[in-house]
Backbone as a ProteinNet text record, in pm:
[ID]
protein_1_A
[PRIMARY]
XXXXXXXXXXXXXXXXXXXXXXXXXXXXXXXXXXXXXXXXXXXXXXXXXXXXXXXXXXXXXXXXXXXXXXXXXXXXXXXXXXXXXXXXXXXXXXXXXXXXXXXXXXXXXXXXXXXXXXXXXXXXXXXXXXXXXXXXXXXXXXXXXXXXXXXXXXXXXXXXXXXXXXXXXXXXXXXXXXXXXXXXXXXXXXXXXXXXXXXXXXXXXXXXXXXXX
[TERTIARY]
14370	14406.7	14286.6	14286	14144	14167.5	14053.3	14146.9	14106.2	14189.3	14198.7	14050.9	14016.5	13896.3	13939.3	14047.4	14080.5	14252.3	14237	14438.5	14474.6	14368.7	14404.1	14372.5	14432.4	14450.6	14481.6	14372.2	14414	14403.9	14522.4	14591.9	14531.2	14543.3	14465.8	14643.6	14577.5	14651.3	14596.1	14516.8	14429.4	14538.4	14650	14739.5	14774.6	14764.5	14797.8	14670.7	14561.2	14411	14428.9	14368.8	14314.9	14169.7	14107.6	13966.5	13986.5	13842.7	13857.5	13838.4	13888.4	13903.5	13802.6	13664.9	13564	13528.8	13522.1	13520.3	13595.2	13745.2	13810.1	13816.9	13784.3	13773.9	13615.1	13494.1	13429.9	13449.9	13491	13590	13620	13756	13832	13715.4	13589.6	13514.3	13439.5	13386.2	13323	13426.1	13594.1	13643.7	13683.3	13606	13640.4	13700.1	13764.4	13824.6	13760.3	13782.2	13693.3	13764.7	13880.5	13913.8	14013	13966.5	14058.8	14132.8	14283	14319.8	14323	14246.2	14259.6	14361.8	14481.4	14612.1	14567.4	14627.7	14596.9	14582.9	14730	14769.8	14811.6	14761.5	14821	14718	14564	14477.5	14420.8	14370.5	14335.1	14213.7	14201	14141.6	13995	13968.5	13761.1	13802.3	13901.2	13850.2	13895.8	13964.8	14021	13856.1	13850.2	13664.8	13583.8	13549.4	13451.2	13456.1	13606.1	13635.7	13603.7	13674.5	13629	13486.5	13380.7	13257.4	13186	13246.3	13186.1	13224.1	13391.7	13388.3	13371.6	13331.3	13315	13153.5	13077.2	12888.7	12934	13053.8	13059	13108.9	13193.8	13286	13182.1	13117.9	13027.3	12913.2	12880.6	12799	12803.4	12945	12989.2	13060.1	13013	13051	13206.3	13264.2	13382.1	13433.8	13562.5	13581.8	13663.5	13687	13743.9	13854.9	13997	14058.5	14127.1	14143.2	14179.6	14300.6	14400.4	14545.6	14548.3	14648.4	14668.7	14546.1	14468.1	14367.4	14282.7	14304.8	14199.3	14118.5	14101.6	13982.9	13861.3	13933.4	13808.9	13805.9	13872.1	13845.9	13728.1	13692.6	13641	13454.6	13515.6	13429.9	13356.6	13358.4	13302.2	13262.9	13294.4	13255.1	13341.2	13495.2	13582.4	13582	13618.6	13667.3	13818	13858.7	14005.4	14081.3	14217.8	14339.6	14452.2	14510.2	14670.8	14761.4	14784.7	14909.5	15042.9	15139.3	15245.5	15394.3	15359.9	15462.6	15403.6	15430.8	15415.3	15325.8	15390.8	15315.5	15217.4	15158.5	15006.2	14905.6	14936.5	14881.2	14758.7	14823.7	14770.8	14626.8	14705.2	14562.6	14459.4	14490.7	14396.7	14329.5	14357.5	14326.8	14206.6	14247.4	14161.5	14051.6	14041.5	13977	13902	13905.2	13854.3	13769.8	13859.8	13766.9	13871.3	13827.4	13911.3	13875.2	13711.1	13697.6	13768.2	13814.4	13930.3	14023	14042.1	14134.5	14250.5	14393.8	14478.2	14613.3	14646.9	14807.4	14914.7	14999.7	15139.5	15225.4	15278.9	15368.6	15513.9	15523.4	15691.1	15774.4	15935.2	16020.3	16181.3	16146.2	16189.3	16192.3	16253.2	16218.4	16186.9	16249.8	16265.2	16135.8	16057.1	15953.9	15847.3	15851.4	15728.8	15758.9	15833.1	15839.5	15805.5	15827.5	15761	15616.5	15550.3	15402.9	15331.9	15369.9	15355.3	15327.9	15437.8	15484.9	15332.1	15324.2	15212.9	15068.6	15053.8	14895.5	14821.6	14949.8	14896.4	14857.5	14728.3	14608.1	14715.3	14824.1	14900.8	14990.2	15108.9	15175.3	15157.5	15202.5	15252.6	15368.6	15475.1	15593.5	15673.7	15733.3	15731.8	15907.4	16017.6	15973.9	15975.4	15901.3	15966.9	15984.2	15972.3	16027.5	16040.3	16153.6	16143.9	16006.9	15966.8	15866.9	15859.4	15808.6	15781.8	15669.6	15600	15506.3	15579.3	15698.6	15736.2	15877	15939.2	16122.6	16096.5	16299.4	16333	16345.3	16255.7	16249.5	16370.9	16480	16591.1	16589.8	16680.3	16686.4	16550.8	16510.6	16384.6	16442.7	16385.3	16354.7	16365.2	16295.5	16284.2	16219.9	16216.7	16097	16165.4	16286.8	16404.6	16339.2	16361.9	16312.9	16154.9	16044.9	15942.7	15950.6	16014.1	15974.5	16042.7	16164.5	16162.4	16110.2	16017.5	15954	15778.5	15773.4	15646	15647	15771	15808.8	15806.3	15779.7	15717.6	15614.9	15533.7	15435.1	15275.5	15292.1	15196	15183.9	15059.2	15003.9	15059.7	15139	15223.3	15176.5	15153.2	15095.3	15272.4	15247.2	15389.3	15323.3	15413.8	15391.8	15506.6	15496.7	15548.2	15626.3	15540.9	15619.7	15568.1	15445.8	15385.7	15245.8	15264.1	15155	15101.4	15031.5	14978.3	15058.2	15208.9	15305.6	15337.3	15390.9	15449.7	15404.2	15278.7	15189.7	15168.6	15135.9	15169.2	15273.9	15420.6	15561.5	15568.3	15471.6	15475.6	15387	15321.6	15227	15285.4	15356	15450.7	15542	15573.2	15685.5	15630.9	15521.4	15425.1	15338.9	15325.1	15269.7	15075.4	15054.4	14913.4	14789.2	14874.7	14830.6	14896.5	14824.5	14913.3	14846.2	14934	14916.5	14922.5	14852	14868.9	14831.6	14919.4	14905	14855.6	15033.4	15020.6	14960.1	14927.8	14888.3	14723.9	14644.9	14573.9	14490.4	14556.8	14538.7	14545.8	14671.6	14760.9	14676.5	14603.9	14601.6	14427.5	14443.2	14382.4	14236.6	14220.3	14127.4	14130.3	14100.1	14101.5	14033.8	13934.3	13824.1	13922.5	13979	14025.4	14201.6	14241.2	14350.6	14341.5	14182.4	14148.1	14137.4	14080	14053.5	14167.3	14218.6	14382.2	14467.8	14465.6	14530.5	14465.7	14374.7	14301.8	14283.1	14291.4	14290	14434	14538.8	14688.4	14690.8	14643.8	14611.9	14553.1	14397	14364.8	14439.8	14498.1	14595.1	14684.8	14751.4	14849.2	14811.8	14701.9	14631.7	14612.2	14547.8	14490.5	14647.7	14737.8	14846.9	14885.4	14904.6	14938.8	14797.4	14720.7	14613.8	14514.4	14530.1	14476.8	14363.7	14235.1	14112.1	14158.2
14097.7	14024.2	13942.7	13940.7	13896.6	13758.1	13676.9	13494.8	13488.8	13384.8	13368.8	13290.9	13289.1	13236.4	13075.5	13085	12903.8	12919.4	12748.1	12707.2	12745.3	12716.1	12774.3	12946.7	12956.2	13050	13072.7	13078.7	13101.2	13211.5	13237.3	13377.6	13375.1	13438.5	13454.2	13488.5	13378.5	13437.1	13430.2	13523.5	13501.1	13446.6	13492.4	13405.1	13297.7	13213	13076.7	13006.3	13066.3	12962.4	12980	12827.1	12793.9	12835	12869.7	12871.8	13043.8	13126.9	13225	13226.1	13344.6	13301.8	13314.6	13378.6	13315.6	13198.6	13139.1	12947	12902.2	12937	12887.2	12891.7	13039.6	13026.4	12931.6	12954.9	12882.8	12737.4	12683.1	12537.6	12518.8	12617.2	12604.4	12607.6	12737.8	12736.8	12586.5	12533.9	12375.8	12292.9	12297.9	12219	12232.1	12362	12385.4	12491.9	12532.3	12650.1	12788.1	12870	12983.4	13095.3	13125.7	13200.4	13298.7	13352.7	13407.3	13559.3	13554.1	13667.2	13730.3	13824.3	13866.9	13981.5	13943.3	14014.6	14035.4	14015.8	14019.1	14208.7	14223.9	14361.9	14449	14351.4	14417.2	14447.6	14434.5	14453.2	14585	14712.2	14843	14862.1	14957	14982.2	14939.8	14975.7	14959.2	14791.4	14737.7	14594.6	14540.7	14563.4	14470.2	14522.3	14639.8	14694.5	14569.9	14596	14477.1	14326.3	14281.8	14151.7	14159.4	14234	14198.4	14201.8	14296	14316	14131.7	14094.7	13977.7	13872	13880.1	13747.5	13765.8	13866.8	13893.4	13862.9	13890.5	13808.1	13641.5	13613.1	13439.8	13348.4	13469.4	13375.5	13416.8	13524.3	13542	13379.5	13355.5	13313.1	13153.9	13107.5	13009.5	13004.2	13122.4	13099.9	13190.9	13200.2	13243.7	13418.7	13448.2	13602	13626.1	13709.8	13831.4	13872.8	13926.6	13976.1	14099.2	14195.9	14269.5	14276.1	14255.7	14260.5	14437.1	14499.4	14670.8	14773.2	14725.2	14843.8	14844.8	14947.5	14951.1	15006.9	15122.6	15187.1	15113.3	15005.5	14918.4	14806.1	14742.1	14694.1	14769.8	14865.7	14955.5	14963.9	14986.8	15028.7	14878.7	14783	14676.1	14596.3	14605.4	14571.9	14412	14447.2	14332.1	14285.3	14175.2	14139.3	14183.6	14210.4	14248.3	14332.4	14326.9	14387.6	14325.5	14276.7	14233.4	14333.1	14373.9	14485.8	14460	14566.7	14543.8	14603	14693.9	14728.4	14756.9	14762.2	14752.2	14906.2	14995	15115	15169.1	15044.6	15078.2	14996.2	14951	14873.9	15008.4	15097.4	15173.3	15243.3	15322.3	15378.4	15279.3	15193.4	15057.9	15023.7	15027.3	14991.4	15110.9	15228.6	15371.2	15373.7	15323.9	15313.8	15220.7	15066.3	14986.8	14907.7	14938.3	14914.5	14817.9	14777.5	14681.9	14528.2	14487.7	14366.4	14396.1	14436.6	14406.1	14347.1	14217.4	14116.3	14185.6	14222.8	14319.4	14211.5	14158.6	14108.1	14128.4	14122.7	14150.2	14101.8	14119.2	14023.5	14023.1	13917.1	13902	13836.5	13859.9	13796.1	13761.2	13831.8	13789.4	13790.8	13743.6	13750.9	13894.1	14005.1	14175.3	14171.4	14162.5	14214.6	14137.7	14007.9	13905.3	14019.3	14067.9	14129.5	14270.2	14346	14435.5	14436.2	14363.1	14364.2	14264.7	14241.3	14222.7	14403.3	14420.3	14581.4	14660.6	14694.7	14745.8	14705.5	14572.2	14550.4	14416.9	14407.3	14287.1	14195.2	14136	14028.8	13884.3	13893.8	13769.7	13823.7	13755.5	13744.5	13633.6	13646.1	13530.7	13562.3	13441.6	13469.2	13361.4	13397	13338.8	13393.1	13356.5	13200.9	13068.1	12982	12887.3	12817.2	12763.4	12644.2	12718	12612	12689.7	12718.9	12822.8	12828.8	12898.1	12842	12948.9	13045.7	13046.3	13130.2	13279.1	13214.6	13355.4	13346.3	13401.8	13371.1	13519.3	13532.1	13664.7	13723.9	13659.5	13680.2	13613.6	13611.1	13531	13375.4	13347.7	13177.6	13180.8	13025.5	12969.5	12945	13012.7	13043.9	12919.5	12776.5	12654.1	12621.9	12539.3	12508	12584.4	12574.7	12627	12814.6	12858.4	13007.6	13040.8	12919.4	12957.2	12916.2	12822.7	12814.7	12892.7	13015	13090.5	13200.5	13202	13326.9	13343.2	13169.4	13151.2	13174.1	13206.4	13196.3	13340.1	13438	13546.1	13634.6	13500.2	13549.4	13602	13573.2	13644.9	13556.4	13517.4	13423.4	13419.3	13314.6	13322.2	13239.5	13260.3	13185.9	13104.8	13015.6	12948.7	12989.6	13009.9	13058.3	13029.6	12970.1	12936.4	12767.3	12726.8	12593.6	12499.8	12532.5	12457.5	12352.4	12235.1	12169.7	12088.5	11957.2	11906	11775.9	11764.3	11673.9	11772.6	11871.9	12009.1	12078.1	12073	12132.3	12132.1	11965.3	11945.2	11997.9	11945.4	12004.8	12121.4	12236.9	12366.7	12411.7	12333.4	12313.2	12320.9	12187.9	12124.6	12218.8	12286.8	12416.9	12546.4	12545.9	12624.2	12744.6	12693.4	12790.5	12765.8	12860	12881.1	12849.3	12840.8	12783.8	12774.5	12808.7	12796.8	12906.7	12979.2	13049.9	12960.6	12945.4	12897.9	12964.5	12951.1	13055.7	12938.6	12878	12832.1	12668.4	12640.4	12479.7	12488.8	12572.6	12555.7	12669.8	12769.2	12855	12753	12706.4	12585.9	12493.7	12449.9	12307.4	12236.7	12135.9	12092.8	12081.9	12050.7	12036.6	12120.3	12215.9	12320.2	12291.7	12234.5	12181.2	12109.9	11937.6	11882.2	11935.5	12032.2	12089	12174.7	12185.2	12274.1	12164.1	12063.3	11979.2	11922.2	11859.9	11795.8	11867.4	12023.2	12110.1	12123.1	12128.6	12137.7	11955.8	11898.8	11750.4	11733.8	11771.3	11792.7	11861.2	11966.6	12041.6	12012.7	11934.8	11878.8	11780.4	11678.8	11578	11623.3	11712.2	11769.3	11816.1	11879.3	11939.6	11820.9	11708.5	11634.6	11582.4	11592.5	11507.8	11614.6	11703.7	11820.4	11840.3	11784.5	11781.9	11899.5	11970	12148.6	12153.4	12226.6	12231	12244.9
13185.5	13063.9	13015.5	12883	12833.5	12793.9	12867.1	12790.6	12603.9	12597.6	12487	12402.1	12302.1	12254.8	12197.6	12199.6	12132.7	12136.9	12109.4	12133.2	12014.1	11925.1	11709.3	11709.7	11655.6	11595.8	11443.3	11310.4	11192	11147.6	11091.2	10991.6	10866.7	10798.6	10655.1	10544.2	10492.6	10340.6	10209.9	10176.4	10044.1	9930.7	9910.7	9810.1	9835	9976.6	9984.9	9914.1	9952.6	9933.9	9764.6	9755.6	9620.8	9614.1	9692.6	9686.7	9795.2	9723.7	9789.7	9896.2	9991	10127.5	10220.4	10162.4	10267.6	10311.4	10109.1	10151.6	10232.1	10211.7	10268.7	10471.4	10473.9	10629.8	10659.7	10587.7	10639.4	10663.7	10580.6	10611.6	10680.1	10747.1	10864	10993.4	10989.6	11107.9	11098.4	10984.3	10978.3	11039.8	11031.4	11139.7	11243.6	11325.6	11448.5	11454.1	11405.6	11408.2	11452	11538	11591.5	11653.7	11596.6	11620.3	11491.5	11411.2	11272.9	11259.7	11245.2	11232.4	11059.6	11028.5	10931.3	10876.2	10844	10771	10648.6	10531.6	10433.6	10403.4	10431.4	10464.9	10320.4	10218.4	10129.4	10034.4	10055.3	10008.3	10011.8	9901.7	9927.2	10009	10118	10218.7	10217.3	10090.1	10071.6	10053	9940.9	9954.5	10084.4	10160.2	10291.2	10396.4	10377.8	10501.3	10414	10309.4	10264.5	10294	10289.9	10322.9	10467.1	10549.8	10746.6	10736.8	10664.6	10680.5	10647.1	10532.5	10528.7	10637.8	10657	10725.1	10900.4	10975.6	11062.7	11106	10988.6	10979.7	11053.9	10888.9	10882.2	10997.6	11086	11205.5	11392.5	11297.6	11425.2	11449.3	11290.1	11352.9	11339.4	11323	11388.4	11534.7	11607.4	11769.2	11800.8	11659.7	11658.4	11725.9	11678.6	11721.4	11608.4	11538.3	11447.1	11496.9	11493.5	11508.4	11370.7	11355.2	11231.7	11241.1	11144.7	11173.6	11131.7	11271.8	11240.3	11257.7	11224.1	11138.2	11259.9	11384.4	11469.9	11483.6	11331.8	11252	11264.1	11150.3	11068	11202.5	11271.3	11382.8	11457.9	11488.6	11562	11460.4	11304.9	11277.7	11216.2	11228.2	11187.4	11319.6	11394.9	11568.4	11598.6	11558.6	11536.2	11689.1	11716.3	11862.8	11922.9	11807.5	11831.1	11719.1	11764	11715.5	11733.8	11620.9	11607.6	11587.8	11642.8	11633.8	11596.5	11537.5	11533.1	11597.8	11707.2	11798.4	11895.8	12063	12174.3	12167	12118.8	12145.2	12109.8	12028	11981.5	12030	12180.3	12272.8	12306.9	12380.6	12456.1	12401.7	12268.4	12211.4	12190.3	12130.2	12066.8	12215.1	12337.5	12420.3	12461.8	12473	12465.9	12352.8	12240.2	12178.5	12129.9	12149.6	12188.7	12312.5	12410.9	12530.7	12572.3	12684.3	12836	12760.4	12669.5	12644.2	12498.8	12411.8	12311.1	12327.1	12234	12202.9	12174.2	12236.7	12190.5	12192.9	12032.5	12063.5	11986.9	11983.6	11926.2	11832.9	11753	11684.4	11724.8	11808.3	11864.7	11765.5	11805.6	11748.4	11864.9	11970.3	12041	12209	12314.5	12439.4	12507.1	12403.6	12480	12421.2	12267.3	12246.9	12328.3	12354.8	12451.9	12539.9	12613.5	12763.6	12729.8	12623	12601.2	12565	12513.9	12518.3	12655.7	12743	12863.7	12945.5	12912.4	13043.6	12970.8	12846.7	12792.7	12782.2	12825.2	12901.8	12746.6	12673.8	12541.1	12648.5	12544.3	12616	12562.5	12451.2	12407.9	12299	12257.7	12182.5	12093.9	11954.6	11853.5	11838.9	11856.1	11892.4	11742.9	11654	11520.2	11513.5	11441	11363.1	11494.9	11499.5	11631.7	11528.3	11437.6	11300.9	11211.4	11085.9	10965.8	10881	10815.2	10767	10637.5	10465.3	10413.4	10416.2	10502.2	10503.9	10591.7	10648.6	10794.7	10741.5	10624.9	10577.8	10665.8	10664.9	10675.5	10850.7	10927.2	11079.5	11136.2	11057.4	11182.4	11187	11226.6	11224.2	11381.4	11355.8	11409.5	11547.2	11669.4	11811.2	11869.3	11764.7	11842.5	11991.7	12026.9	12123.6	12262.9	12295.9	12384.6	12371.8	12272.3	12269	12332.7	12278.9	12315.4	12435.9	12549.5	12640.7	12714.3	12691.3	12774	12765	12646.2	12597.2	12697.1	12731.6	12809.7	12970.1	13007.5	13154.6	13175.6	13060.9	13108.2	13136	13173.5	13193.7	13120.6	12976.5	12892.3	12787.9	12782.9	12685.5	12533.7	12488.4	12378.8	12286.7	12160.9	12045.4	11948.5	11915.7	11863.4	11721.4	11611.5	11532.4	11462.2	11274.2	11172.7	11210.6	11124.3	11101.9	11212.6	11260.9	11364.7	11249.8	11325.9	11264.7	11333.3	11285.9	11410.5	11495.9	11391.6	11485.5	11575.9	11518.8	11619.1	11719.5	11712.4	11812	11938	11973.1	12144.5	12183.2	12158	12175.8	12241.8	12147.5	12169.7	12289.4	12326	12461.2	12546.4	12567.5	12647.7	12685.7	12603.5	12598.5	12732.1	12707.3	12780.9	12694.5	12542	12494	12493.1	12519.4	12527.5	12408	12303.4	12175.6	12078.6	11949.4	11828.8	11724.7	11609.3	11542.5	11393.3	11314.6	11183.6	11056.7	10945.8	10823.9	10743.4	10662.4	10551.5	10574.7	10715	10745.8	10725.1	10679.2	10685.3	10524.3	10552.4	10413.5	10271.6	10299.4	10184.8	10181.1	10235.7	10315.2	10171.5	10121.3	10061.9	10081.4	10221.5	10256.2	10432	10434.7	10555.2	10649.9	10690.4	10748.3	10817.7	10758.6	10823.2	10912.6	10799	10842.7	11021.1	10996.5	11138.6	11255.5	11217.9	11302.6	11372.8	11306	11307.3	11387.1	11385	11493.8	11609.8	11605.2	11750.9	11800	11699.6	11794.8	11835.8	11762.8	11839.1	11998	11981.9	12088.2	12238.4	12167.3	12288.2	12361.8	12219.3	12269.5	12408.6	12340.6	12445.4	12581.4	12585.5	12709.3	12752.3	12736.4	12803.8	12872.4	12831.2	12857.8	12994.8	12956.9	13039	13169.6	13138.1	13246.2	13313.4	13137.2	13207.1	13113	13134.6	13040.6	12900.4
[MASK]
+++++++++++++++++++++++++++++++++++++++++++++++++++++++++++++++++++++++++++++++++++++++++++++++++++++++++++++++++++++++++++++++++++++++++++++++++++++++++++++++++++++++++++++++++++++++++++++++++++++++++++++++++++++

């Protein structure tokens, strides 16, 4: 299992940002932020390759890692750090075709799918909705902290995801989650930089409380 590169984790939503979303992720990497999943699944193939091509330069060389949401093509062919996948069974190839050091994780929604991308060799889950969120409608009423912490007792590094912020965040620690996944807290967010900071100073908060690096 491959560790994780940070407790943050930011998602991309080019329609949340007011500002386009390179600025905008560079912001987020100026506040710490170093670890970015790029979704933004609804963009046509040449413009979504062009967008990873740029922001994969920009997060490299703030220390960061890349993840491509799906696409373990352009993952592959842009020299991404990873793959966000979206069902257990596209662990394997992505794994065959990436290599043993590929970032490989999942999008959960509930305790069978956390345990199914466990059995299949996922490096982590984001396990969503755990709060209400408009950025994540439609996934079922919200998992709450009770869901993620039995979703963490199995074993496999779990990202809390929708409706997490930086009151919410320790909580989700505490819970036993391994970090945090963020869309609209930081996409939305006026000022992204500090929006990055603010989550990872939640974060550390919590670790330090919890007494683990």
């Amino acid at each position: 299992m491959n560790p994780l590169p940070s407790r943050l984790l930011v998602v991309t939503d080019r329609h949340g940002a007011a500002m386009p979303l390179p600025d905008r992720i560079g912001a987020a990497l100026a506040g710490g932020a170093r670890w970015i999943w790029l979704r933004d699944r609804d963009l046509p193939d040449d413009e979504r390759a062009a967008l990873a091509a740029a922001l994969i330069g920009q997060v490299a060389a703030a220390g960061g890692r890349l993840t491509i949401g799906r696409d373990v093509a352009l993952a592959e062919r842009i020299g991404a750090d990873g793959v966000h996948l979206g069902e257990a069974a596209a662990v394997a190839p992505a794994r065959a075709r990436l290599g043993a050091r590929a970032l490989l994780g999942l999008s959960a929604h509930s305790l069978s799918e956390v345990a199914a991308a466990r059995e299949v060799g996922a490096d982590y889950v984001t396990l969503s909705p755990i709060f209400a969120s408009a950025s994540k409608p439609g996934y079922g009423p919200a998992l709450g902290l009770e869901g993620l912490r039995a979703a963490c007792r199995l074993g496999l590094p779990v990202l809390a995801l929708a409706g997490v912020t930086p009151a919410t965040a320790p909580a989700c620690l505490r819970a036993g989650a391994a970090g945090i996944a963020v869309m609209g807290g930081v996409m939305r967010a006026e000022d992204p930089a500090a929006a990055a900071r603010d989550l990872l100073a939640a974060c550390g908060h919590a670790q330090d409380e919890l007494g683990g690096p």
